[in-house]
N, C-alpha and C positions, 0 to 999 in steps of 0.2 A: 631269459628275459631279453627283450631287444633292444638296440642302443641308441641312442641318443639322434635326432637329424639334424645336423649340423649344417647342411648345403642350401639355406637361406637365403638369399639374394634380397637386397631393398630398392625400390623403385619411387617414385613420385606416384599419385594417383588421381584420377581426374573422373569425376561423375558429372554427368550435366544432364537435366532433365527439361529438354524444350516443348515450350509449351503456346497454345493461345494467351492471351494478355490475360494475366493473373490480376484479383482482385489487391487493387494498388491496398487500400489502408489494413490491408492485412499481411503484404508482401513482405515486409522486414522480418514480421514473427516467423511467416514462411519459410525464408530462406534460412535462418535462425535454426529452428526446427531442423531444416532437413541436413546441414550441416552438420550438426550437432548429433542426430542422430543416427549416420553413418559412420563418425567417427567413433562415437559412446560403442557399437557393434561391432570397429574394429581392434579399439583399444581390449575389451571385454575379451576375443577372441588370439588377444597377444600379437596381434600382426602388425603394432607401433609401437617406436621407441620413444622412450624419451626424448627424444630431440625431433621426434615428429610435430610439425606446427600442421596448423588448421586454417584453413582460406576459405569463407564460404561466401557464394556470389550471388546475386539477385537482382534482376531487371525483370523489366512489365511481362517478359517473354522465356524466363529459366530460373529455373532455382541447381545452382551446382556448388561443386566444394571439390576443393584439390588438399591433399594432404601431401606432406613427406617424407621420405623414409617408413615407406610401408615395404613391408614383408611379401615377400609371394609364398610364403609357409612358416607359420608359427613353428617356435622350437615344439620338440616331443616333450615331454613332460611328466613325472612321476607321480601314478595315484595309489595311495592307500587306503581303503575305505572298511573298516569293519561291518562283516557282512551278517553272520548270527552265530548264536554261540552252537558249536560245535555238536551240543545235545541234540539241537533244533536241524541242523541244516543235515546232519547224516541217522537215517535209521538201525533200529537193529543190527543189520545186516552188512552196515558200512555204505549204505548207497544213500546217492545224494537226496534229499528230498524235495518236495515239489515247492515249501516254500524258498529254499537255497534257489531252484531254479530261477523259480519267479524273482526272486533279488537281484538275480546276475541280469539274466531280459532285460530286466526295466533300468539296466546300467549299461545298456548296448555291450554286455561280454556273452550271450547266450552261447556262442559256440568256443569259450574257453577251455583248453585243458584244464577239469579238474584238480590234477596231480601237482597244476602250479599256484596252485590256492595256500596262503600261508594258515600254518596254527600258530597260536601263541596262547600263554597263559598256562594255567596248571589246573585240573581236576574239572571242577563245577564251572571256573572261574576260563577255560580254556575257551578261545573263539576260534571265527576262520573270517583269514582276512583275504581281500583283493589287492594286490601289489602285483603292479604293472606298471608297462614307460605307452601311455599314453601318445596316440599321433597327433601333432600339432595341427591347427586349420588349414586349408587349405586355400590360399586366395580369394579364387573365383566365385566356388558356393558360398563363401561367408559373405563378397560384396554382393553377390545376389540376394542373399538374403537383406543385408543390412539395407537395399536399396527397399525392399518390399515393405521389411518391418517401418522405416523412416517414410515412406510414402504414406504408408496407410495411418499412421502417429502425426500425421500433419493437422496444425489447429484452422481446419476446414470449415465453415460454419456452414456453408451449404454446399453438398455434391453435386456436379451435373451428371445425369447418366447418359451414355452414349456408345456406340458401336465401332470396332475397331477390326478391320479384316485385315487378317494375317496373311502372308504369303502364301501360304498354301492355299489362302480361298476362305479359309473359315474365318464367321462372324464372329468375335469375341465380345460379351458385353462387359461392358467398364465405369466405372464411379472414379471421377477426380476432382478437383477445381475447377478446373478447365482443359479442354481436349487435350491430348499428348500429343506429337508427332514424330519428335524425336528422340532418342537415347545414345548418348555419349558415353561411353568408359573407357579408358585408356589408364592401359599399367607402365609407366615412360613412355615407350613408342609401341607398343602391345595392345593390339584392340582387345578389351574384353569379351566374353559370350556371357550374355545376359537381358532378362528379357522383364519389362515391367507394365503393367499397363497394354499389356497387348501388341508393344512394340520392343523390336528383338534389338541390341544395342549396336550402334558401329560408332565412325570416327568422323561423322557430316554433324555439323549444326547449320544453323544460318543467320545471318547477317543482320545490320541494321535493315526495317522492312522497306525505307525510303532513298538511304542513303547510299548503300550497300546489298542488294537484292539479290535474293539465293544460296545456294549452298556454300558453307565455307569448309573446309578441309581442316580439321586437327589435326597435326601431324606428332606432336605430343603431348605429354599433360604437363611439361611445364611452360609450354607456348601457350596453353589458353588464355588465357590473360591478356599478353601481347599480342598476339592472334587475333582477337576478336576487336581490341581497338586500335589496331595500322590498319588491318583489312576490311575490321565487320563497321565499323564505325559505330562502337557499341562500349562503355562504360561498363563492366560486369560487375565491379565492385557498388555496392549498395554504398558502402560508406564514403568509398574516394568519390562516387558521383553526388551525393549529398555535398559532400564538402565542393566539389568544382560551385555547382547551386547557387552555396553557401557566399562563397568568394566573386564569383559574380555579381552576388545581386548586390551584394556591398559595395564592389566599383561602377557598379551602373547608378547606385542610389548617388553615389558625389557626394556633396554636402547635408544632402536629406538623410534622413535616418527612412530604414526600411523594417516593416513589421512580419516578421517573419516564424510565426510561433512553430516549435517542434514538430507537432501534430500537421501543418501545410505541408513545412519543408519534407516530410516523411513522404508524406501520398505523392507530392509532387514530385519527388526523387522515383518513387514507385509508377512514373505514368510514361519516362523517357527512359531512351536509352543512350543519347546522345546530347546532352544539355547547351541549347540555348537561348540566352536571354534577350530580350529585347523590349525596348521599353513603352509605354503606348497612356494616351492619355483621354478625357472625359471632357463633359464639359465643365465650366466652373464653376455653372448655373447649379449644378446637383450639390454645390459643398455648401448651402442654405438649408439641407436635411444634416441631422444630426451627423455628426461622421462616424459614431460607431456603429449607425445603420448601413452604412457605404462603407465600410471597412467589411463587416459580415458579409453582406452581401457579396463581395468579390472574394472576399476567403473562401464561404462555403458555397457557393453556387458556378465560380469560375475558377477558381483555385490560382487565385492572382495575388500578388504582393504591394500591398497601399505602401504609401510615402507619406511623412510627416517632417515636418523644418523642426529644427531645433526643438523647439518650445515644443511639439507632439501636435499642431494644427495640420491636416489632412491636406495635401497636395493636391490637385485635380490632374497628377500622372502617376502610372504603376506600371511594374514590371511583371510582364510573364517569363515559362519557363516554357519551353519549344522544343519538341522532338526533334526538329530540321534546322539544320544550321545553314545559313544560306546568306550570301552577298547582297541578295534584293528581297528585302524583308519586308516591304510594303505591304504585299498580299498577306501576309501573315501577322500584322501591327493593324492593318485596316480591317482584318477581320474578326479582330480582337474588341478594336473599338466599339466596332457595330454590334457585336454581341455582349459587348454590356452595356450601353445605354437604353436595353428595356429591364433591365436587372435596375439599374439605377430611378429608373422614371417609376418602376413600380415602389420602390420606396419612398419615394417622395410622393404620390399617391398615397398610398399608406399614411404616412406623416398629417399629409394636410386631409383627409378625412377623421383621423382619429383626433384631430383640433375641434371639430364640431361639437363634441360633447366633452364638457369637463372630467374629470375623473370623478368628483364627487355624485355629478349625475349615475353615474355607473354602478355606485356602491350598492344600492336593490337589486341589480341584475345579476349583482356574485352569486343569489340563492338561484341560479339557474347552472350552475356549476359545480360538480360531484366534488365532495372533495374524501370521504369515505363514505361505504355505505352504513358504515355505524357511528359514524363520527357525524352525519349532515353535509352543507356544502358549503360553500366557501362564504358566502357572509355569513354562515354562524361562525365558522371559525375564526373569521375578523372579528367577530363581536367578543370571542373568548380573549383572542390578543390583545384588545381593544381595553378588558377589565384588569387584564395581565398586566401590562403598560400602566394603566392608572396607579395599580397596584404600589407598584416599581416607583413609578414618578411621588408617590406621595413616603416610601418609606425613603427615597434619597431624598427628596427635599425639590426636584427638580418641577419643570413645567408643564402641571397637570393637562393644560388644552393644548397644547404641542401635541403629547406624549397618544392624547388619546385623538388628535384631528389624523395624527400618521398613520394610524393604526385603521382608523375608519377608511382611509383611502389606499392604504398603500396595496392592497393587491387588486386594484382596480383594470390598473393596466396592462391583464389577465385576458382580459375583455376587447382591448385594444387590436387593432389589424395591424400591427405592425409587430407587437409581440405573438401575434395569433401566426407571423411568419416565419419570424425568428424568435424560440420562446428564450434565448441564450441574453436575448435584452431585456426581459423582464427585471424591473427596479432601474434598471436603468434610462428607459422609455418612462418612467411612470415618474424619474425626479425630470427630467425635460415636460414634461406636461403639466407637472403639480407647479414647477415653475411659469408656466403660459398659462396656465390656470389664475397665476397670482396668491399662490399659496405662502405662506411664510419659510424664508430661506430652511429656515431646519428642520421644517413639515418637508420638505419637495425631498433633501438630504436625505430625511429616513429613509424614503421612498426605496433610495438605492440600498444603503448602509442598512437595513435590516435585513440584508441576506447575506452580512460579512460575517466573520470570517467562512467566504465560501471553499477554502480549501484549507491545509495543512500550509502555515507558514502566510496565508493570506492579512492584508491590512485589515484591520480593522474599523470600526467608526470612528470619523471625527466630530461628530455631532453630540451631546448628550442625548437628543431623541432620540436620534440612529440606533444610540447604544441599548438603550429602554426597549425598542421595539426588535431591537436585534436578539436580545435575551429573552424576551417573553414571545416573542416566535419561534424560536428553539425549542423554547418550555413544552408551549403548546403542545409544537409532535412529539417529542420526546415521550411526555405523558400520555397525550391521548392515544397514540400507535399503542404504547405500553400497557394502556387500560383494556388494549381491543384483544389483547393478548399476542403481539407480534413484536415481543422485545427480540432483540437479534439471537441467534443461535448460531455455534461456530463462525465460518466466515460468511455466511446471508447475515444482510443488512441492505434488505431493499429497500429500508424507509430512510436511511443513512442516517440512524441514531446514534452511532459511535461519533460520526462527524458533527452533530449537533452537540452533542452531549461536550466535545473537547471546547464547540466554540464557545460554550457558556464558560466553559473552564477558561480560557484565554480571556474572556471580556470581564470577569471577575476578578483574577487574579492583574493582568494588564492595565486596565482601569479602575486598578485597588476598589473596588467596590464592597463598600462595610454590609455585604450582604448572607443572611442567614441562606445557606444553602438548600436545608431542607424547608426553612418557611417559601422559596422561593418555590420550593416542587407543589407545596401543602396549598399555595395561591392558583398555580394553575390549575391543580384537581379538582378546586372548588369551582371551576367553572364550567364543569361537565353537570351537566342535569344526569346523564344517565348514570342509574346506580350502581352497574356491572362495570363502566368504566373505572369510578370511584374504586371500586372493593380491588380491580386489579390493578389500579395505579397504586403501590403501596409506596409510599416516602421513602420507607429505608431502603428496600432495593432500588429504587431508583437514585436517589443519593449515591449508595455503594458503586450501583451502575456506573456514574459521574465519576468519579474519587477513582476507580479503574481506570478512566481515558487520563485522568489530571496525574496516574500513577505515569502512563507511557508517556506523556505530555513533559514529565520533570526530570523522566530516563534523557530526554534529548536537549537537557538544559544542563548550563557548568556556571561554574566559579570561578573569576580569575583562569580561567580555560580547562577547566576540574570538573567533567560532569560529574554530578549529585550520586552518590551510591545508593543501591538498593535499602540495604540499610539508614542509611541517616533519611532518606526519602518516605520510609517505615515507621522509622521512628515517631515522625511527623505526623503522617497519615492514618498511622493508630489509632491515636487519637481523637478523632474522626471530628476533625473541627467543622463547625458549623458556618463560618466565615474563611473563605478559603487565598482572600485577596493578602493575605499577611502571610502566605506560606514560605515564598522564598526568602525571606526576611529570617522567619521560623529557621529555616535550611542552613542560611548564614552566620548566623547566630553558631547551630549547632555544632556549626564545622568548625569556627572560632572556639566553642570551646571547647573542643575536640582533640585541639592542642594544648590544654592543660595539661601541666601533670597530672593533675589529681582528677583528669577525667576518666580514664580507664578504671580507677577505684572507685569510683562513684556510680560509674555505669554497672558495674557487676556488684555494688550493693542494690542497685537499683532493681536488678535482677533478682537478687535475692530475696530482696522486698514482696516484687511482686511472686515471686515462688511461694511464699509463705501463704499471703496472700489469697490464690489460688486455690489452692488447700484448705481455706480457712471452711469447714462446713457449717459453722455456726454465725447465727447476727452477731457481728462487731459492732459494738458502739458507735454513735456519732462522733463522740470529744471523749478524748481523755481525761481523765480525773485526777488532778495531781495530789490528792490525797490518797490514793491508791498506787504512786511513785516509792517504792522505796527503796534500788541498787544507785547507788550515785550515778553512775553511766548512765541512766536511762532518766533519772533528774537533768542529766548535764545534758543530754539530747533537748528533751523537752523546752526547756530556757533557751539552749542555742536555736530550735527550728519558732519560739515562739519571738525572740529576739531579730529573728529574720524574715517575719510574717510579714509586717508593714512595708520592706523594702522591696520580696518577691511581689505582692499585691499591688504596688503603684507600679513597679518596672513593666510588669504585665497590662494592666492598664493603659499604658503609654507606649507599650509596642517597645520595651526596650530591651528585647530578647538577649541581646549579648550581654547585657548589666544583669540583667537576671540570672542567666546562669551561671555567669563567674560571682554572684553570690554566694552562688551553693556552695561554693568550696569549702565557706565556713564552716558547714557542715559533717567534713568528708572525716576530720577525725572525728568529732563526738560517736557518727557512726559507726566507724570501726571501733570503738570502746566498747557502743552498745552492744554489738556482734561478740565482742571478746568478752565481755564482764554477764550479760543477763540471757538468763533462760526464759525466752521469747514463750515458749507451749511450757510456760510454768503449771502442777496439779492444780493450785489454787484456778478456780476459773475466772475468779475474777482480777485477777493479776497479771492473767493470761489475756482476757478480753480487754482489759484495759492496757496493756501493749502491745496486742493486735490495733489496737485504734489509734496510736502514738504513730504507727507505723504507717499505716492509712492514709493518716496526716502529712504526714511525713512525703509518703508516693505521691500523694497528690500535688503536693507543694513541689516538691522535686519536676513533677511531669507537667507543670504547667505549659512550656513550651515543646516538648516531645518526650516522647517515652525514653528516656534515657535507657534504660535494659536494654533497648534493639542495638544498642552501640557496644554492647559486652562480648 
């Protein structure tokens, strides 16, 4: 056997892969990825230690990653692999056979001594094992490799193809993100040999392209860093230049507050390498168009940062984010300007054209707009929302011609040229119109508020219509998608029905809403004319569908800072209530009385109950017959659970789930008597059915507020 490699040496390691300007809103994940995946290749291969840390770097122009305390040779290491049993791997004759061969090949030992193959075992039971000291990795080919495998594992959405000639003359064709032209790797002060993409690696990058021009020199991998921002005037850290961004735009905002959402600060981090700000301003004639039209507008079209005073009113100055750092910024602040005041003129355009026609004018022209092909188009879908809403509005008691004037309008401004630019203002375009329209305050409100909750954690309505039209817009897709046969599977959910489905759950339970859940599904269905819709919209699974999101919905909720367990959550939703606005109440309740003593004994009679239960094959009565009572334990149940009929019945009523349950308690002996004194599956059958039905009673009464068994 051979022994052990001891002669290790660890080094820093430095990869850098220079590139043309990578796509910025993809760049983070990029650099992410390829960090991540060279190190995942190194670790796998033993050539880091524990104390190896991970640095991965990313600008418009490289994705690289420095690690430390990497290996230039994995230790050697011991395999033992059982190979076949001994019958199988030697013939007759004692020679090896062809599938032994074939084992060893496909384990890279083909040209092993035989003679150093272990046996073990006795008779039948006897095998032949491989035991060997394994050679550990070897630097170079593993970061060759791991550079290959992590290049080609990059979340690319579109390749460019193009041509790369080698030094020798040959064309190589190549697939990346964007051209290569450099490759860095350096092991401490050790140039790598390795070659990816058609370029073979040295120790040159290059510089900021304006500030800094040309080749810069690595001289080791743990100068990159420092290196590239004294000489290259170049920011490599994706996160330290976010943060410079960050901290700027905040000292340049002053007293203003600065609107700076994640998703900007990301791409605008991803488009410099050299961050700076400077501030530039509009005119103040454009802040007469709504401002979160001129807020858009400069996010997603110039990738600029709007200002607001205190109170959130829009500034007519903002700040950019500037590749060139420079003394005399004029040219660069005046170029700024000039290029967005046709950005802002077209908005205002937009605006005062879409004044010309009301929103209600518009409502005929929605049947000019797909909205499925089996579903119709968007004014019948208004028209479904429309009945939905009514619906709503007359079982709450709320403002039938509100509920149904928002409904008739609110996807109007669909239609609109200003939403037809920015679709991200839909509802929100359409309450600024319904208001110039002269619509009534909480008609124009829906307008917006009926596409809330649009995220996890989002506000909700404060309008009662909003709320009306926010739910029965839910409904609508929810159903209708689910009628067409496109309930979500796995992680697809193109029509984002988990996301609806939660917000019905949040506007119910949040706005205590005394609303039947599945009358609520059975309203919307009825407004499908077509009859394949109907048959595959079915109530209960879409319910159950619902009662799933409100399950992960109450996983991220607590008590007194006590998220809700699985169980007590279970318990609850077993039960499969029909009104879902009193759940956490339900929940509170539970966990109060959870701390009884006598709740553990009550929840595993409860258990037992329904075990019986369960089992029962035969019809059990309605009521019990207390002329057919006759062990006193099961007298003395009966009186006690009919003695405490009228208190669980109004507590219940009244929603006073914790009086309810610490009633049971009165309970908790007679039951354990019942359990010790009568034989429940008596031969008599009807002494048997008639305290199967005591019991029934009994469950029910008990599970009013949740299934107490889930707590056993």
């Amino acid at each position: 056997m051979s022994t052990f490699n001891t002669d290790s040496t660890s080094a820093s390691l430095l990869l850098e892969v220079f590139t043309e300007e990578l796509p910025p809103k993809s760049l983070r994940r990029l650099g992410e990825a390829f960090s991540e995946g060279v190190a995942s290749s190194l670790k796998a291969a033993n050539l880091l230690s524990e104390q190896s840390t991970v640095t991965g770097f990313a600008t418009p122009r490289r994705l690289a990653v420095h690690i430390t305390e990497v290996l230039n040779h994995a230790p050697d290491y011991p395999v033992r692999e059982k190979l076949l049993p001994s019958s199988i791997a030697y013939d007759t004759q004692g020679q090896a056979t062809a599938p032994l061969l074939k084992k060893l090949a496909s384990l890279g030992y083909a040209d092993i001594d035989l003679a150093n193959l272990e046996k073990s075992g006795e008779g039948k039971n006897e095998a032949l094992y491989l035991n060997v000291v394994a050679k550990g990795a070897a630097l170079e080919p593993t970061v060759q490799q791991a550079v290959e495998q992590s290049l080609n594992k990059l979340p690319v959405a579109k390749m460019m193809h193009y041509q790369v000639t080698r030094a020798n003359g040959e064309l190589v064709d190549v697939q990346f993100a964007r051209p290569v032209h450099r490759i860095v790797a350096l092991y401490g002060n050790t140039p790598l040999h390795i070659s990816a993409l058609g370029i073979d690696s040295g120790k040159q990058t290059e510089g900021h392209r304006f500030l800094a021009p040309g080749v810069l020199q690595i001289e080791s991998a743990d100068q990159y860093e420092s290196a590239l921002e004294s000489k290259g005037k170049i920011v490599p850290s994706f996160t330290k230049r976010r943060q410079q961004i960050e901290a700027g735009l905040l000292k340049a905002a002053g007293n203003d507050l600065v609107l700076m959402p994640d998703s900007l600060l990301d791409e605008v981090t991803a488009l410099v390498e050299w961050p700076a700000i400077y501030e530039c301003h509009f005119d103040a004639e454009f802040l007469e168009v709504p401002q979160e039209c001129l807020i858009l507008t400069m996010q997603t079209n110039q990738k600029y940062f709007a200002l607001t005073d205190k109170q959130g009113k829009l500034r007519n100055r903002f700040l950019i984010v500037s590749n060139i750092q420079t003394d005399q910024p004029a040219a660069i602040i005046s170029g700024n300007e000039r290029v967005v005041r046709p950005r802002l003129s077209d908005a205002r355009f937009f605006f005062q054209q879409d004044q010309k026609r009301s929103l209600v004018s518009r409502v005929n022209d929605l049947a000019r707009v797909v909205y499925h092909n089996q579903l119709g188009n968007q004014l019948d879908r208004s028209k479904r929302v429309q009945a939905i809403s009514l619906g709503i509005a007359k079982l709450l008691g709320w403002n039938e011609i509100f509920a149904s004037r928002a409904a008739e309008i609110a996807k109007t401004d669909l239609l609109t040229d200003m939403v037809g630019e920015f679709p991200e203002l839909q509802g929100i375009m359409g309450r600024y119109y319904a208001t110039l329209d002269k619509e009534n305050d909480e008609v124009a409100a829906a307008c917006s508020e009926h596409y809330m909750p649009r995220f996890a954690g989002d506000t909700l309505p404060n309008t009662q219509t909003g709320t009306i039209l926010a739910i029965a817009d839910k409904l609508e897709t929810l159903v209708g998608i689910w009628g067409v046969g496109l309930a979500p599977t796995g992680d697809k959910d193109p029509y984002a029905l988990r996301r609806n489905a939660l917000g019905i759950c949040r506007l119910l339970l949040e706005k205590n809403l005394p609303l039947s859940l599945p009358a609520l599904i059975e309203l919307a269905r009825r407004q499908f004319p077509q009859k394949e819709v109907q048959e595959k919209a079915q109530v209960a699974a879409i319910n159950e569908f619902i009662l799933d999101r409100l399950r992960a919905y109450l996983r991220d909720q607590a008590l007194s800072g006590k998220p809700f367990t699985s169980p007590e959550i279970e318990a609850v939703l077993s039960q499969a209530p029909e009104q879902i606005n009193d759940i956490i109440a339900r929940l509170s309740a539970l966990r109060e009385f959870n701390e009884l003593s006598q709740a553990s004994q009550l929840a595993a009679a409860n258990k037992r109950i329904s075990n019986i239960l369960k089992k029962t094959t035969t019809a059990i009565p309605k009521a019990c017959s207390v002329k057919l009572l006759q062990v006193p334990a099961e007298i003395a149940l009966y009186q006690a659970l009919e003695m405490l009929k009228p208190t669980l019945d109004s507590a219940y009523v009244k929603h006073e789930f914790v009086g309810l349950l610490k009633a049971l308690v009165a309970l908790s002996e007679p039951i354990d008597q019942f359990f010790a004194d009568v034989m429940v599956m008596d031969p008599d059958p009807k002494l048997r059915d008639n305290r199967l039905a005591l019991l029934q009673e009994l469950h029910q009464k008990m599970n009013l507020v949740a299934d107490l068994g889930k707590l056993a």
